[in-house]
TIKE-154790 format. One line per 8 residues: for each residue x, y, z of C-alpha. Coordinates in steps of 0.001 Angstrom, whole numbers. Example, Ala and Ser with C-alpha at 12.3 -4.5 7.8 and 13.67 -1.06 7.14 Angstrom:
<atoms>
12300 -4500 7800  13670 -1060 7140 $
</atoms>
This chain:
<atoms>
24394 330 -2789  20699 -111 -1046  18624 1143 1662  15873 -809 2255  13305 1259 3830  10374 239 6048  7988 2288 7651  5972 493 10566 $
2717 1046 12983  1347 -1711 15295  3407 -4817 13571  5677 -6556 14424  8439 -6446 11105  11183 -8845 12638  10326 -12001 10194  10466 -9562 7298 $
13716 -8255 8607  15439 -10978 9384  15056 -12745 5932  16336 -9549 4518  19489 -9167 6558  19967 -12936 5799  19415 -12566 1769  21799 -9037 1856 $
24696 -10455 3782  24225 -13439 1022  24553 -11498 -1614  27675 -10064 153  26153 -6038 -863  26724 -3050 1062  22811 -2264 2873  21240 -720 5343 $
17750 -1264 6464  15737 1704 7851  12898 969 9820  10611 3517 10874  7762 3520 13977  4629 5934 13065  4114 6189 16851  2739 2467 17268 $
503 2104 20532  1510 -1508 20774  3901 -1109 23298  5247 -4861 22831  5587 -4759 19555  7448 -2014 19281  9867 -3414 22120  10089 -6304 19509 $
10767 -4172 16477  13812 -1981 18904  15780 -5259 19377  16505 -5191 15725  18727 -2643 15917  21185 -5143 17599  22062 -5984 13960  24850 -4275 11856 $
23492 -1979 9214  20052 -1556 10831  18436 1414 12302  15387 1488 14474  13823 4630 14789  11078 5654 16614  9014 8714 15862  7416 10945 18961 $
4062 11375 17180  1914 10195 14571  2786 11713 10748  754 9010 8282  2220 6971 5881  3389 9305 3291  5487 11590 5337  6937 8913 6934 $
8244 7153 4052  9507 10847 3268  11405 10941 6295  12947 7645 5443  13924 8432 2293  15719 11420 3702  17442 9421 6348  18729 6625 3181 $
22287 6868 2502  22600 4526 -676  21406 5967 -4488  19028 3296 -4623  15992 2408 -2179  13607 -395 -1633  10052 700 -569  8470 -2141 1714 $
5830 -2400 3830  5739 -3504 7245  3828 -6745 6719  5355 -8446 3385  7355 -11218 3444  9924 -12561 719  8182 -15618 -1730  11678 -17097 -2203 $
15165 -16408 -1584  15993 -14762 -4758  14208 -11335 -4187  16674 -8827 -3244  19558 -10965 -6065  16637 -9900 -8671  16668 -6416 -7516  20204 -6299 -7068 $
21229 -7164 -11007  18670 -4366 -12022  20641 -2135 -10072  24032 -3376 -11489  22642 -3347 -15078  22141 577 -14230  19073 707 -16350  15986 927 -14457 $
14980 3755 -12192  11883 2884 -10739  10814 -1107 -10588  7391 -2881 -9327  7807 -6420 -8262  4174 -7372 -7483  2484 -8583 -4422  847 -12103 -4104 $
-1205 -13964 -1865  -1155 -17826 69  -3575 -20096 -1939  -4740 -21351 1272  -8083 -19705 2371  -7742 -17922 5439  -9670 -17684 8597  -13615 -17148 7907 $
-13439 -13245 9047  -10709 -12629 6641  -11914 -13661 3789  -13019 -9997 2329  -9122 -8960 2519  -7971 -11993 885  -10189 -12262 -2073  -9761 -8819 -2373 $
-5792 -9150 -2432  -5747 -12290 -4716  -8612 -10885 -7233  -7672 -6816 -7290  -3595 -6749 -6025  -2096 -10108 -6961  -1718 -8889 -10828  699 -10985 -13255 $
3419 -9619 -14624  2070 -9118 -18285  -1670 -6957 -16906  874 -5159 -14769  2701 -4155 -18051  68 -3089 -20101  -1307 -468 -17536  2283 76 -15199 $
1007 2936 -13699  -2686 1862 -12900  -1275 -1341 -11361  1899 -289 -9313  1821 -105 -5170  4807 1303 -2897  4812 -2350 -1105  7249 -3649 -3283 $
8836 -243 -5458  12549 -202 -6389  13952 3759 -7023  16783 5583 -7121  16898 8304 -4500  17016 10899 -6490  13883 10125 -8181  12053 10127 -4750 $
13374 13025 -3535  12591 14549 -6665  8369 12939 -6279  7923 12863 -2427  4602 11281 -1394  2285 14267 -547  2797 15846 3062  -689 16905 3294 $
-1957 13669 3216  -2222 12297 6864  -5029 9693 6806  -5565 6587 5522  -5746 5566 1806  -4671 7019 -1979  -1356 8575 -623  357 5633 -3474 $
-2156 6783 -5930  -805 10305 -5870  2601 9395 -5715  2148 7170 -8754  282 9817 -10765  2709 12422 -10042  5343 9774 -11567  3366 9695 -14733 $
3006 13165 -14626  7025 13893 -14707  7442 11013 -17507  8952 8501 -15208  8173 5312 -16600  7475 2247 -13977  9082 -1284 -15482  7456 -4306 -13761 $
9062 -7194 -13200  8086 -10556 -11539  9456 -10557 -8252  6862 -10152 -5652  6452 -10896 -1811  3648 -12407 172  1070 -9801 1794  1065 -11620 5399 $
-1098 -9602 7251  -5387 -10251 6366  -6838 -8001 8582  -10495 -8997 9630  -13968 -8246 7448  -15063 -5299 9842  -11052 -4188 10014  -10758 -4147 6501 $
-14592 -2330 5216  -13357 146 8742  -10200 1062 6621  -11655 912 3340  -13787 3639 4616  -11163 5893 5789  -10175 5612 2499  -13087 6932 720 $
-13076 10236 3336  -9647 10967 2285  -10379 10243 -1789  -13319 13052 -1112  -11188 15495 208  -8245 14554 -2060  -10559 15338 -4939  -12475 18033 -3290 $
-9017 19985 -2509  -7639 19122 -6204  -4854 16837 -5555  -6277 14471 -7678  -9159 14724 -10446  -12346 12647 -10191  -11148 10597 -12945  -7857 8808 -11274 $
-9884 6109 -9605  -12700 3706 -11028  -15075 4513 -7851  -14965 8221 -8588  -15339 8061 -12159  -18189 5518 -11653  -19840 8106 -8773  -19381 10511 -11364 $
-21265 9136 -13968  -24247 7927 -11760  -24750 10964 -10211  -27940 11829 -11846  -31052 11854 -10239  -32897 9476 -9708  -29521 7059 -10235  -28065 8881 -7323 $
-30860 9017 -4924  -31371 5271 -5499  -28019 3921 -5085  -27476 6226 -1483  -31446 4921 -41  -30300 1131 -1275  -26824 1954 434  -28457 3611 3877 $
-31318 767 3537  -29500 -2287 3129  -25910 -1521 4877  -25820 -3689 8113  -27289 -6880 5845  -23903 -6050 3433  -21407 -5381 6371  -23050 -9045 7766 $
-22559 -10165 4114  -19092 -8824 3362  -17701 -9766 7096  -18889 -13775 6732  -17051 -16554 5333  -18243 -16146 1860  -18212 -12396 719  -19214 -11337 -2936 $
-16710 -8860 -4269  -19262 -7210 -6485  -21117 -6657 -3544  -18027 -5253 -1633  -17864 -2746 -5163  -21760 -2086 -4164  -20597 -1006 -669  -17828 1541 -1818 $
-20126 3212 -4268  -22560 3288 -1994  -20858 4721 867  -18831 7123 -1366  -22127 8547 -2751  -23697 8824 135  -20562 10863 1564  -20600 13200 -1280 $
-24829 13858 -810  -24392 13561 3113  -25828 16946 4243  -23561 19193 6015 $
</atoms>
């Protein structure tokens, strides 16, 4: 009926798993749960993670190198057995025991063929250096139900994405994309592109893992150099995000020229800023124009 597919790096999944295989054998369905290792250079965690395959009906794999998050959900998706599959991420967690019953009487209605259940955050404030990631998650990714709806392709991740197999072997994520960052924005628009309509539903899971300030702007970086070359080589146009639409439209001189010298000037006081216990969001916007216009006038 469902493979429930999880590809991994650095972290350790066995809480997620284990409230999965408990919900599934619940629910008295016939599962398997596919967990994948991008190469993970935490030796103990991994160890952790292999112990998992002790249980009936999961797999543990283990990959020899390195292939980035697209390709290996691709190769998971490959290795699924069932017509339907749950995309998770590594560091989700269930908000109640209902979530895979909810997915589970989509399935049975027959109906749906690709479902977003949402993400949410704790309403407990974190520790001070995570703060950036967690306002960040509960302002930008923690989207009701009804937003979701109006825009379902602007507002759908691959944390939490229901699909029938077909359907995403039909709309792999893109192999060339190796790095960091946008590989779910491509796979989404090439959904829209083919006319295969997202339904959202409210069933999400907690985002557990709040990576630090620097962790998080380090990452958020990464994936603003792969959103140049993604629109530099085509894949996708300048106006599928907000940040490139809004680099778009300010690049004019002297609008250009001012924003990269404030950017250059006055980045260390917004990394202090943005990495403290009380970040501004609008100045965490500031920081991701900035730095993507100043990659795009960088000189080569």
């Amino acid at each position: 009926m469902l493979s429930l597919l999880i590809p991994t790096y650095n972290y350790n999944v066995v809480p997620l798993v284990s409230e999965l295989i408990q919900q599934a054998n619940t629910l008295q369905i016939e599962y398997e749960i596919l967990i994948q290792d991008d190469a993970s250079t935490a030796t103990a965690i991994a160890t952790q993670n292999n112990k998992l395959s002790d249980f009936s009906f999961v797999q543990y794999i283990q990959l020899p190198k390195n292939v980035g998050r697209g390709a290996n959900r691709n190769l998971l998706i490959e290795r699924a057995q069932y017509p339907w599959v749950l995309l998770l991420d590594c560091d989700m967690l269930p908000v109640d025991g209902f979530f895979l019953r909810n997915y589970i009487a989509l399935i049975q209605q027959n109906k749906e063929s690709v479902v977003y259940g949402g993400i949410c955050y704790h309403h407990e404030a974190p520790q001070p250096d995570a703060q950036l990631r967690w306002k960040f998650g509960m302002q930008r990714e923690a989207i009701p139900q009804a937003i979701r709806e109006k825009k379902p392709y602007q507002h759908t991740l691959t944390s939490n994405l229901l699909a029938q197999k077909t359907i995403l072997e039909a709309t792999p994520f893109h192999p060339n994309i190796q790095k960091y960052g946008y590989e779910d924005l491509v796979f989404v628009l090439e959904l829209e592109k083919k006319g295969i309509a997202i339904n959202h539903i409210h069933n999400p899971l907690f985002h557990e893992n709040l990576e630090s300030g620097a962790v998080f702007l380090n990452k958020t970086e990464e994936a603003l150099d792969n959103l140049k070359q993604l629109i530099e080589t085509k894949i996708v146009s300048p106006k599928a995000t907000r940040m490139s639409r809004w680099s778009r439209k300010l690049d004019f001189f002297p609008a250009n020229t001012l924003i990269v010298l404030l950017f250059n000037v006055f980045r260390k006081t917004l990394v202090r800023h943005l990495t403290a216990s009380e970040p501004k969001l609008f100045l965490f916007d500031f920081y991701k124009l900035g730095y993507y216009m100043h990659l795009i006038h960088k000189k080569k």
